[in-house]
N, C-alpha and C positions, 0 to 999 in steps of 0.2 A: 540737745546734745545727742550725739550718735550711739546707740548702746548696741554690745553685742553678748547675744544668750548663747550658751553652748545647750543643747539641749539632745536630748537622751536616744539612742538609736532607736527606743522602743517607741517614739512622741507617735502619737494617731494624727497622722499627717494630712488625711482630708480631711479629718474634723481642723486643723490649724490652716489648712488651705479655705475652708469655708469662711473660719473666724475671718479670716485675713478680706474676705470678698471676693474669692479668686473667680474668672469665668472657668464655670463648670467644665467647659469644653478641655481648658487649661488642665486639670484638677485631673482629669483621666488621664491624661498627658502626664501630666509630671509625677504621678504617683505610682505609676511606674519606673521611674526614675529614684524614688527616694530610698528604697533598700534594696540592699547588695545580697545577691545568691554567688555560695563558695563552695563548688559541685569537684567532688572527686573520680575525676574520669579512671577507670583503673587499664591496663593492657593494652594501651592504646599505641600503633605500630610509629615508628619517628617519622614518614614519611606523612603519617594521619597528622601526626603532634604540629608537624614542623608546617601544615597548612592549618589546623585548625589557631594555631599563634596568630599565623599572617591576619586571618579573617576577624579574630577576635579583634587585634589590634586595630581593624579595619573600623572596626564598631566603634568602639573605644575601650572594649572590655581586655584583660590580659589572663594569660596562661603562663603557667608553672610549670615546667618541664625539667627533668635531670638532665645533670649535664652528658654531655654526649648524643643530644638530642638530634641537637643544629647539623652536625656531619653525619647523621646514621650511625654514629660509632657503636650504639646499642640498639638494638631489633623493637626493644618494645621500650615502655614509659607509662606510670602512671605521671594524669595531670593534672591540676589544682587549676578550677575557671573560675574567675573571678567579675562577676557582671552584673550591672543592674539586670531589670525584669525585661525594658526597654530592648536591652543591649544583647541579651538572651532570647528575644523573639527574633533579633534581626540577625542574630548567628545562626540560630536555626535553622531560616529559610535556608542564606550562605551554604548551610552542610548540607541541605538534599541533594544540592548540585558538584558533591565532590564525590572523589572517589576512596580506596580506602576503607572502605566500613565505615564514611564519614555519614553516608546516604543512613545508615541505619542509627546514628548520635544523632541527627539533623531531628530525626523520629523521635525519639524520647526525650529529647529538650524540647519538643514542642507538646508531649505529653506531661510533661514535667509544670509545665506551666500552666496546666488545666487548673483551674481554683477550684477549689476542695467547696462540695457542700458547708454551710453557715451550719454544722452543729450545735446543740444546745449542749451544754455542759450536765453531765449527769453525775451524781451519784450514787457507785454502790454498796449497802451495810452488809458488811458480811457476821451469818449467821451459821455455826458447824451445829451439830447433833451429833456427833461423836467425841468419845473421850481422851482423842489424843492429839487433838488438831494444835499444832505448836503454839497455840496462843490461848492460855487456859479461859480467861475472860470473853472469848470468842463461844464457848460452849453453852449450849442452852440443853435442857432436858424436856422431856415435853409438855410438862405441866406450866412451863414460864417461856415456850416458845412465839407466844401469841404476843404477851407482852413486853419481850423481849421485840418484837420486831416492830408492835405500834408505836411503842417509843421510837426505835429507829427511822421512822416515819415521820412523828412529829418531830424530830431534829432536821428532819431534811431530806431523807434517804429517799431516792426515785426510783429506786430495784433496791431488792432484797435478795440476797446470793443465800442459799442453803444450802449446805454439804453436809450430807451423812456418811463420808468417809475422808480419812485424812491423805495429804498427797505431797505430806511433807518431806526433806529427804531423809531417806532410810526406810520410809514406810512401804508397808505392801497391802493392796488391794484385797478386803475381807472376802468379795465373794458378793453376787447380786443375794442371796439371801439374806444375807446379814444387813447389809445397805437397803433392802425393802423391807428389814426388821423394824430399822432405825427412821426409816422415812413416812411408812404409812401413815402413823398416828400423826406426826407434825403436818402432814401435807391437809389431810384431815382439818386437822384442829382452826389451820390456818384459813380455810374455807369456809367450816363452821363460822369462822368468826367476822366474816365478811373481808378480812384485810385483803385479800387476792383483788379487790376494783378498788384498792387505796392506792397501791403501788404497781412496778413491774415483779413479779417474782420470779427467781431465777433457779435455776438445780444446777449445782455445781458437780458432773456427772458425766460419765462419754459409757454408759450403760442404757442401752435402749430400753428396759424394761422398765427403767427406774423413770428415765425421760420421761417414757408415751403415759407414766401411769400420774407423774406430774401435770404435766401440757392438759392429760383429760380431766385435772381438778383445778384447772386456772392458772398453772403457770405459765409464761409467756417467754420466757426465755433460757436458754443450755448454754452453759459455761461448761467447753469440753478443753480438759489439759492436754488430753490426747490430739487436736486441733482436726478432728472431725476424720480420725482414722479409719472409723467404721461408717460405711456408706451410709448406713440406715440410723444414724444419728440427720443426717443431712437432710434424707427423706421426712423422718419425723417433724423437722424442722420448718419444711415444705406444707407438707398434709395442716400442722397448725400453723402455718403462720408465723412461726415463734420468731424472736431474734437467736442467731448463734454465733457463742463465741469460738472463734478457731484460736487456739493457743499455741504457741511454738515451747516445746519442749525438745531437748535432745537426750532420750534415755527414756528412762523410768522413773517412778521417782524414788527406786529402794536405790539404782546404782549411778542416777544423773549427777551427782555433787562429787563424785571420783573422775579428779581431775577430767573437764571438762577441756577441751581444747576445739577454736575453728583455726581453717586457714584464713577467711575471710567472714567477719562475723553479721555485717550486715548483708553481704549477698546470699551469706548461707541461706540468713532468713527470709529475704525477700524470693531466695526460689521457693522455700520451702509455703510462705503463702500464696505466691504465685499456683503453686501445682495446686494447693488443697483449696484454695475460692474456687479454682474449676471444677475441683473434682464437686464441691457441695454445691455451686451454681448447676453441676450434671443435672443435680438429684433433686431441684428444683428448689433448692435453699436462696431467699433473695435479701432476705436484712441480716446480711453477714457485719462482724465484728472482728478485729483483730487486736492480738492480744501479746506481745513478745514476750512475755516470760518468764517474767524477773524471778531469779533464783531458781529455775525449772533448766540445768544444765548448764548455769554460768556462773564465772567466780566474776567477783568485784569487779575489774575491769571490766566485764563484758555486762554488766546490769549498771556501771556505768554509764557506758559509750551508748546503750539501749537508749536509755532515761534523756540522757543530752541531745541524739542523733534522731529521737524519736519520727522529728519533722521528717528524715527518710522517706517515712512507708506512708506521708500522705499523700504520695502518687498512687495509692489501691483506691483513693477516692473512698474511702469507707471509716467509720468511727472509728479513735483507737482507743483500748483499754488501757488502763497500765494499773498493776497491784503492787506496790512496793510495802504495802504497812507491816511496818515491826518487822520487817523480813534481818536475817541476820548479816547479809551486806553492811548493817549500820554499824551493828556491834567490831565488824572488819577494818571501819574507819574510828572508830572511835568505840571503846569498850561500854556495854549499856545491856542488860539485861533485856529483855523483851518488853519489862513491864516499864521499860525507863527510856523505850523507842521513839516517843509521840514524836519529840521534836524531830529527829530525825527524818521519820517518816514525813512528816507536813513539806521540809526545805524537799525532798524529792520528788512531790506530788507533784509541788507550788511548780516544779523546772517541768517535769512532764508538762504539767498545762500551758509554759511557755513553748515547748516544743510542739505541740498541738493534740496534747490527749483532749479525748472528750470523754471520756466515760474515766473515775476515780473512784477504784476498789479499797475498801477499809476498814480498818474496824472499830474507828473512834468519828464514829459521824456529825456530830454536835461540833468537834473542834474543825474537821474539816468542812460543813457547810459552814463555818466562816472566816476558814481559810478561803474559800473560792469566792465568796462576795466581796473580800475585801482583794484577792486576784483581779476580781472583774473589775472592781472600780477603778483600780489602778488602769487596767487596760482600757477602760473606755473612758478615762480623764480626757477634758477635751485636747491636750497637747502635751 
């Protein structure tokens, strides 16, 4: 008897192409064909829209256009493209040969389809040294900073994020003094104690002094919120080796939460990494990270749209972070203390990782490495 499965957009399709016996040759072939890309072209002119329809339809893909496309009755249009991967390589070629600004869309759908380096999923625990960092259970002092992070270790944690200043909103930056008050002895201690070749350790910090005095005792990586403002973060970054985070912030973070507003919130950001990978790749920085920002300049909607849209920005070809834990977005959907956030925070990671974070800031690591192994089994079930 004839049976028919409905099965899940998410099914791993060449591992159900294998089971199946497919010839391999097949298997490249059609797996580009099995899932749909839904690209929103913005500004694009009615004479661009009204060829780029023709040609998609040519393929078999379709385009979404406003009305008054069709006669030019409107100058411009955004448009919603709707196409397998298949159908999106053979538009592409189609738009170098048109004109319009088509020559230059033809360009970035064909960059658009680069496949993103194979990732490993990381973990990072975050660990503050200061006393006001919006999440009390996050604070260590330095007598229990060692064992506070070997634990974080043995749950799972692959970087260790350390901040000894808080960048919460409302807060204002002590002063490199007081931040090399609060860091030396933990940086110390942590070395002392060999944990610096357990894990990655990270300084959450866009202070050169604090960096270069970190990177010189073993850490290996800068988490700057500032997203690499000051050139000589960049260099440091170079001269060791380290990884660096570039973060998108809009503001500061005593006045970023007063009413934030974009016109366009993912191209703000995508210029705004665009400009700053150049400006750190200037300065000879190569294991760049990118970081959007959640709650760094944005209300619910826009840490939102980040979280679900994430997939965007893996045209930079590079890791992306996402930090959502206990942030107070959650409390915005649903009222919940900080201390009452886990769940919350786990369903927003859990979507990150569908969207394509590879790197997961947090600061309950035990419940999140198994939230991600039981992510991964799900994703790598054979169909």
């Amino acid at each position: 008897m004839i049976e028919i499965l409905s099965l899940s957009p998410e099914t791993n399709w060449r591992a159900l192409m294998e089971k199946l016996n497919v010839d391999q040759g097949g298997i490249a072939i059609m797996e580009r064909k099995s899932s749909m890309h839904h690209l929103l072209i913005r500004g694009i002119s009615s004479p661009a829209a009204n060829i780029l329809k023709q040609d998609a339809l040519s393929v078999g893909a379709e385009v979404a256009v406003a009305a008054g496309v069709v006669s030019c009755e409107v100058e411009t249009s955004d448009a919603l493209l709707m196409a397998t991967e298949k159908q999106l390589r053979l538009l592409a070629r189609k738009e170098l040969a048109q004109p319009y600004g088509l020559k230059e869309l033809g360009r970035k759908l064909s960059m658009l389809l680069m496949k993103p380096k194979d990732e490993k999923i990381r973990l990072m625990g975050v660990v503050n040294v200061n006393s006001d960092s919006f999440y009390a259970q996050s604070r260590s002092g330095v007598d229990e900073i060692v064992s506070r992070a070997a634990a974080m270790i043995e749950d799972g944690a692959d970087i260790i994020d350390i901040g000894a200043v808080s960048s919460r909103p409302g807060s204002l930056y002590p002063g490199i003094e007081e931040e090399m008050r609060r860091l030396h002895p933990v940086v110390l201690a942590l070395e002392a104690a060999g944990l610096i070749n357990e894990a990655i350790f990270s300084l959450d910090s866009f202070a050169p002094t604090a960096i270069e005095f970190a990177l010189d005792h073993g850490f290996r990586m800068i988490n700057d919120i500032t997203g690499c403002n000051d050139p000589a973060v960049a260099r440091l970054a170079a001269r060791y080796d380290a990884e660096l985070v570039i973060m998108h912030m809009k503001g500061v973070p005593k006045t970023m939460q007063i009413a934030p507003t974009y016109d366009d919130l993912l191209s703000e950001i995508t210029n705004f990494f665009t400009e700053r990978i150049a400006r750190a790749q200037a300065e000879g920085a190569r294991k760049i990270i990118l970081d959007v920002g959640i709650g760094f300049g944005k209300e619910l909607e826009h840490n939102l749209m980040l979280i679900k849209h994430l997939g965007h920005f893996k045209h930079f070809q590079l890791p992306l972070l996402i930090g959502a834990s206990r942030k107070s977005m959650i409390n915005a959907i649903i009222p919940a203390a900080i201390e009452e956030r886990l769940p919350g925070t786990l369903a927003l990671h859990q979507k990150a990782l569908d969207a394509g974070a590879t790197i997961i800031r947090a600061h309950d690591v035990k419940e999140h490495k198994q939230m991600i192994e039981v992510w991964k089994a799900l994703k790598n079930t054979l169909i």
